[in-house]
N, C-alpha and C positions, 0 to 999 in steps of 0.2 A: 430685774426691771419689771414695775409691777404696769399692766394696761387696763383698761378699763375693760370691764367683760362684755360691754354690748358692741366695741369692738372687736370682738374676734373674728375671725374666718377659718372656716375650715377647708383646706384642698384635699380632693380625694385624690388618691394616686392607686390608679392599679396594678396588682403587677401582675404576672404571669412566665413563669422561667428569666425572673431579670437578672439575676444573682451575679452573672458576669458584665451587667450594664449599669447597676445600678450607679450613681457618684454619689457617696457618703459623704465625701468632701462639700461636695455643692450644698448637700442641705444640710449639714452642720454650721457653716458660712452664711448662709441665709439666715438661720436662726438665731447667730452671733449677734445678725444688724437691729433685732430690737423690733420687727415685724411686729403686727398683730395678728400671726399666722402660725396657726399649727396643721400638722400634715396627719392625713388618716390613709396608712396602706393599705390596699385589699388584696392577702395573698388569694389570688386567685386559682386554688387548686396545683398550685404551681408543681412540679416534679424535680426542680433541679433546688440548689441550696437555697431559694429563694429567702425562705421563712428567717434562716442561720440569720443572713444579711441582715434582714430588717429587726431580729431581735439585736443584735451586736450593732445598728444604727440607734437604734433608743435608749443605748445605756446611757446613762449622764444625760441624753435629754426628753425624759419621762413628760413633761409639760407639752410638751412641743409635738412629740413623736407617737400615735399611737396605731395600734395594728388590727385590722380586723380579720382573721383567717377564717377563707370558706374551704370547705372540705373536699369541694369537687369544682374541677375548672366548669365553669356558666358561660364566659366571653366576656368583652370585655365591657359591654352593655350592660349585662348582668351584675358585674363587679362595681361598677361606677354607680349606679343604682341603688344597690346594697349600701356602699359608703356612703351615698349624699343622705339617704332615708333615714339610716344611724343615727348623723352629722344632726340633721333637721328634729331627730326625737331626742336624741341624748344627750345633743352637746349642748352649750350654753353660746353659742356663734350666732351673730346675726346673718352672717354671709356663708356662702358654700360655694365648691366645686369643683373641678376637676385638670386632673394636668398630666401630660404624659410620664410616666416615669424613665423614658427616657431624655427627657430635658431640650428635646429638639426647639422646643420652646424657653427660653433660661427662667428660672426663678426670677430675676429680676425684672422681668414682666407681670408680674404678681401686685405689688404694687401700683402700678400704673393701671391694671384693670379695678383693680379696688379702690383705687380714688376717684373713678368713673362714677363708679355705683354707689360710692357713699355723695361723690357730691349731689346729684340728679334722683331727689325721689322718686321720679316716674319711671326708671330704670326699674325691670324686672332682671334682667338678665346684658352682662357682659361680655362680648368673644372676644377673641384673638382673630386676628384674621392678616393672612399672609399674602402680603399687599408689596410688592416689584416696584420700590418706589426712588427713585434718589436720595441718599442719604439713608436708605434701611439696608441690612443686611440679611436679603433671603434668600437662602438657596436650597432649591427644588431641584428634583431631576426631571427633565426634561417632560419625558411623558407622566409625569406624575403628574407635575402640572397641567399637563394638557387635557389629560383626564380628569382632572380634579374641577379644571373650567365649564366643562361641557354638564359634569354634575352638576358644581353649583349653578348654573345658567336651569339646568332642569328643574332644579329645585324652588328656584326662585320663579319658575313659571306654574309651578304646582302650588305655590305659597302667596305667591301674589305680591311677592315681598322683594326687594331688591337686595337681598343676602349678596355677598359676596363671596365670601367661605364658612361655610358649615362644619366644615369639617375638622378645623384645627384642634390640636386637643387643650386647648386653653381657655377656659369657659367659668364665671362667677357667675352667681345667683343672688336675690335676696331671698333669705328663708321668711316665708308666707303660709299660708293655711292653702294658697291655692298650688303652691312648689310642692307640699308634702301631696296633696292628690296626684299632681304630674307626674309622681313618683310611686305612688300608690300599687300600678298593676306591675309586670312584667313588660318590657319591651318589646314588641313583633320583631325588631331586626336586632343583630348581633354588634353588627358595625354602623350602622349612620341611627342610633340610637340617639342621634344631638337632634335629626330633623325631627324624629318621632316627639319630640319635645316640644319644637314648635309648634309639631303640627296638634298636639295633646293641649297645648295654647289655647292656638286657635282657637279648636274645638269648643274648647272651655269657655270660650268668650265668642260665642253666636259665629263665629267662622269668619267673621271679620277681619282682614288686612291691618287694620287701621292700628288694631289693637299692639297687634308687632310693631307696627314702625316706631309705636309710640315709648313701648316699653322694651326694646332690645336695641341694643347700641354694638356696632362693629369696632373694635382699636386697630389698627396698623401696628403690628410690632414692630420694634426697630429688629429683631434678630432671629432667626429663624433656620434652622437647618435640619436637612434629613439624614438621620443617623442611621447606620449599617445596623443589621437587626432587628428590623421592623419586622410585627407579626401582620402588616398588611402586604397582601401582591398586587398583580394584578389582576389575577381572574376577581378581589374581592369587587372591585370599580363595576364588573360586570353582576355580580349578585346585588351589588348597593342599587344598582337600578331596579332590580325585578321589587325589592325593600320599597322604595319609596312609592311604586303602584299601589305595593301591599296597603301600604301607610295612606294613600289615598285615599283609596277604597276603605279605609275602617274608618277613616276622621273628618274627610274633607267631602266624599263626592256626595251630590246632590242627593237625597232620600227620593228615591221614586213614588210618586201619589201610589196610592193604591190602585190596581186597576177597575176600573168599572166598569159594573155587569151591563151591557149593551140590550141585553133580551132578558130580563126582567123576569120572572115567574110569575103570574097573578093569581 
């Protein structure tokens, strides 16, 4: 099936020791349906059969399937970064971005965040966001969620933004001249590398609010579940806070005047 190439997207998927999580099934099934989607792995230094997996996934689907292998685990910050900066030099995709490679989020939300972004040119950027709704199917563990609210509530008072979750790993871009700079340096944190994004946004754009609300859009997944295996805990929730001071303090907080000399020399 031939698509148009100013359609395509590319998802970055990172991995890191997934060899026994991965579902090959899942995205060979996705790829079946005729998408304008092809997937960019990033073995992330991994130490267990990782690499084996995802070269024996891309057999028969060379088009669809490609791999980037770093040589030393970075995080997962780092990996996602790598992939989307690739994505945005190399590839021929209008769109990018990111998704767990465990599927807690299904491929089938892929889709639905990409017709977001293509219909609304003011869209910068698309999430996922894991929304306890009637008729959706989320399930969170308990304190994960509860934790995960107090973050996003922090973050949305750091940002000025009414985010609701930051955190999902379900996230589209449009690739821009100003996405490839967002991507430009290294990240300061390891794990909430998505706010470091907005808040590298912002920055970008005079540290104005207005800017976000206007160009980033939240979706309600209908499905969403937390799978056994996660390389986050709980102490990470507690370092993700000390992260977003950091991230303050380099992007958002006010530049102090210079101070002035009160007693003059004449």
């Amino acid at each position: 099936m031939q698509l148009e190439t100013a359609s395509w997207c590319t998802v970055v998927v990172p991995c890191y020791n997934e060899a026994s999580r991965l579902q090959t099934g899942a995205f060979h099934e996705f790829i079946q349906l005729g998408q304008p989607v092809r997937f960019l792995f990033v073995n992330d230094g991994s130490k267990d059969g990782t690499m084996a997996v995802l070269e024996s996934m891309r057999e028969g689907f060379e088009q669809y399937i490609r791999i980037l292998d770093l040589p030393k685990n970075s995080g997962k910050g780092e990996a996602v970064r790598q992939g989307m900066l690739h994505a945005c030099q190399k590839d021929d995709a209008r769109y990018v971005g990111f998704w767990d490679a465990d599927l807690a989020t299904p491929l089938n939300a892929i889709p639905l965040l990409l017709e977001k972004l293509k219909d609304d040119a003011r869209l910068q950027m698309v999430f996922g966001s894991r929304v306890r709704l009637l008729g959706r199917d989320i399930h969170r563990k308990a304190i994960r969620h509860y934790l995960g609210r107090i973050f996003a509530s922090t973050v949305s008072l750091m940002l000025r933004l009414a985010v609701y979750d930051t955190q999902c790993g379900a996230k589209l871009f449009r690739i821009t001249p100003e996405l490839r700079q967002l991507l430009a340096e290294p990240f300061i944190s390891r794990w909430v590398f998505d706010v470091e994004i907005l808040a590298r946004s912002m920055a970008a754009n005079g540290g104005e609010a207005q800017y976000l609300s206007r160009s980033v859009y939240e979706v309600p997944l209908p499905r969403w579940e937390d799978v056994s295996g996660s390389k986050v805990h709980g102490g990470d929730f507690f370092r993700a806070f000390v992260d977003i001071v950091k991230i303050y303090r380099r992007y958002l907080a006010p530049q102090r005047p210079a101070r002035r000399d009160l007693n003059p020399q004449r």
